[in-house]
C-alpha positions, 0 to 999 in steps of 0.5 A: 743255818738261821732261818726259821726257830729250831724244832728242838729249840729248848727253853728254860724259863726260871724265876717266874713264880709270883707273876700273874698269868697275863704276864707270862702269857706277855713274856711268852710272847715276847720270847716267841717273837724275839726267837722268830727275829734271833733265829734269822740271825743266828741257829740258836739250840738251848736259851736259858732264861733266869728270872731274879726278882728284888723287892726294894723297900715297897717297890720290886725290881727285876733281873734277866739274864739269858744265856743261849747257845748254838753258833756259840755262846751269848749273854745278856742281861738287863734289869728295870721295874716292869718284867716285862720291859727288863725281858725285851730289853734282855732279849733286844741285847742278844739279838744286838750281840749275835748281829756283832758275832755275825759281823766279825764272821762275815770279816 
């Protein structure tokens, strides 16, 4: 049933160890909101979140990949030069995906 996030939601954040606290406390946020908006959409038990970072010749660039499960499983990945963009962008994939589930349900 979707409505508001699960109780016994687990997350597991990895991949995060270099990155300031002000930037944590962004994701964190951003992880909150998006599971507020996701779990209207969809029952969502366990997120994986892994966090890649690559330094590419002075510059450092960042890989996401999310892996959540409840109705199913669902994944999505994305990447950029800002963490915090490559995880909205990540996050706004699984939200697009579980509204593509939901519309092959409703079929």
């Amino acid at each position: 049933m979707a409505g508001k996030p699960s109780a016994d939601l687990k997350i597991s954040l990895t991949g995060m160890g270099e990155e300031t606290g002000f930037t944590k406390d962004v994701i964190a946020k951003d992880i909150e909101r998006s599971m507020e908006r996701l779990s209207k959409i969809s029952r969502i038990n366990l997120m994986n979140i892994d966090v890649k970072r690559h330094d590419k010749g002075g510059r450092v660039k960042y890989s996401v990949r999310i892996e959540a499960t409840g109705d199913g499983a669902h994944h999505s990945d994305a990447h950029g030069w800002s963490l915090e963009n490559a995880m909205h962008d990540a996050l706004d994939r699984l939200g697009k995906e579980l509204l593509k589930m939901k519309e092959k349900r409703s079929l």
